[in-house]
C-alpha positions, 0 to 999 in steps of 0.5 A, spaced: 500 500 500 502 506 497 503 512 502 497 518 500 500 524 497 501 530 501 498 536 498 503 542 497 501 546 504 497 540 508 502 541 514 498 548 515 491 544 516 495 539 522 491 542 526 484 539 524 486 532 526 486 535 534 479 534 535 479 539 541 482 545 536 478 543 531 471 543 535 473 549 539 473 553 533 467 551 529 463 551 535 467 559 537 465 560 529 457 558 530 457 562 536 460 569 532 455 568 527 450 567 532 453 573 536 453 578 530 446 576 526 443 576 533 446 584 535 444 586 528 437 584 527 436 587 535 439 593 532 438 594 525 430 592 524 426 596 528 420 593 525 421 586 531 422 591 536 415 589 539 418 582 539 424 583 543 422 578 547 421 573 543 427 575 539 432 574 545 429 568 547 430 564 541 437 567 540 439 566 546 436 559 546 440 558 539 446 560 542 445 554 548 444 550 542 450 551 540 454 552 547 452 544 547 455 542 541 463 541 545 459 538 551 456 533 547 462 531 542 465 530 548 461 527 553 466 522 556 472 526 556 472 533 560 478 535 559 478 535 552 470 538 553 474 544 556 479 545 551 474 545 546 470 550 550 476 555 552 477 555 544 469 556 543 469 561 548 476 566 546 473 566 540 466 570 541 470 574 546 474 576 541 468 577 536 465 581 542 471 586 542 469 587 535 462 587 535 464 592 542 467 597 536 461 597 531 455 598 537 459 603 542 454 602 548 455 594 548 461 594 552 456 599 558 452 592 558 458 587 559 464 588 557 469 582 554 473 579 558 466 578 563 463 575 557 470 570 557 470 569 565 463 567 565 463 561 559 470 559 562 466 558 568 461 556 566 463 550 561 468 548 567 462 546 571 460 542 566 467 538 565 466 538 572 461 535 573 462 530 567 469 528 571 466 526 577 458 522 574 465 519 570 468 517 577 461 514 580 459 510 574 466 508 574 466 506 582 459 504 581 462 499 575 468 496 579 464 495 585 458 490 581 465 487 578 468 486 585 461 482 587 461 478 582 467 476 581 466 474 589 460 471 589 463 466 583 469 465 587 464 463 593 461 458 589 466 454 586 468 448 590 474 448 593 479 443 591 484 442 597 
């Protein structure tokens, strides 16, 4: 079997075979998206104004959605879950420092670095929490293994 042939300039998407990085910037870039249509639409068509509610509510509920995405890819393993997010999250930080240019009152809201330091915590509540339901289940597993293999061994006749 012959090796596959490099293309000229494939070293520079290396990158994409981790998938923490690679998961973290597309959930960072979906997140950005989300982020920039959400500021224009609340912004630039006042003919939703009546439904501001509504509007803030779905685009929030988008961005949850999104938010989920690291989460579920990596279910079972939370420290890649949290290098994933903390990708996600610089991203839409930085997103934020631009939008906090165009749109001058954002930043009397919340300012950047808030926006970083809260999905920061966020997502590593959530890895968190996912370590420690892992080390139950494990425990939980280890502990019926060690019973059954006790009772097995109980019930084998002994050959003394």
């Amino acid at each position: 079997m012959s090796p596959r042939p490099q293309l000229p300039g494939a070293h520079w998407f290396s990158w994409l075979r981790n998938a923490p990085l690679r998961i973290g910037i597309l959930t960072g870039l979906y997140l950005s998206c989300a982020l920039i249509a959400w500021l224009f639409i609340a912004n630039r068509i006042p003919q939703l104004e009546p439904f501001a509610g509504v509007r803030n509510i779905v685009a929030g509920a988008i961005m949850v959605l999104l938010m989920a995405i690291p989460v579920f890819r990596f279910r079972n393993e939370p420290g890649r879950l949290f290098v994933a997010a903390v990708t996600a999250w610089a991203l839409l930080s930085i997103t934020y420092v631009a939008a906090e240019m165009y749109f001058s009152l954002l930043e009397s809201r919340m300012g950047a670095l808030h926006i970083f330091v809260l999905g920061v915590v966020s997502y590593g509540f959530v890895a968190v929490f996912q370590w420690v339901a892992l080390l139950c289940v494990e425990a939980r597993h280890r502990h019926i293994v060690q019973a059954q293999q006790a009772s097995a061994s109980a019930a084998r006749p002994r050959t003394d």
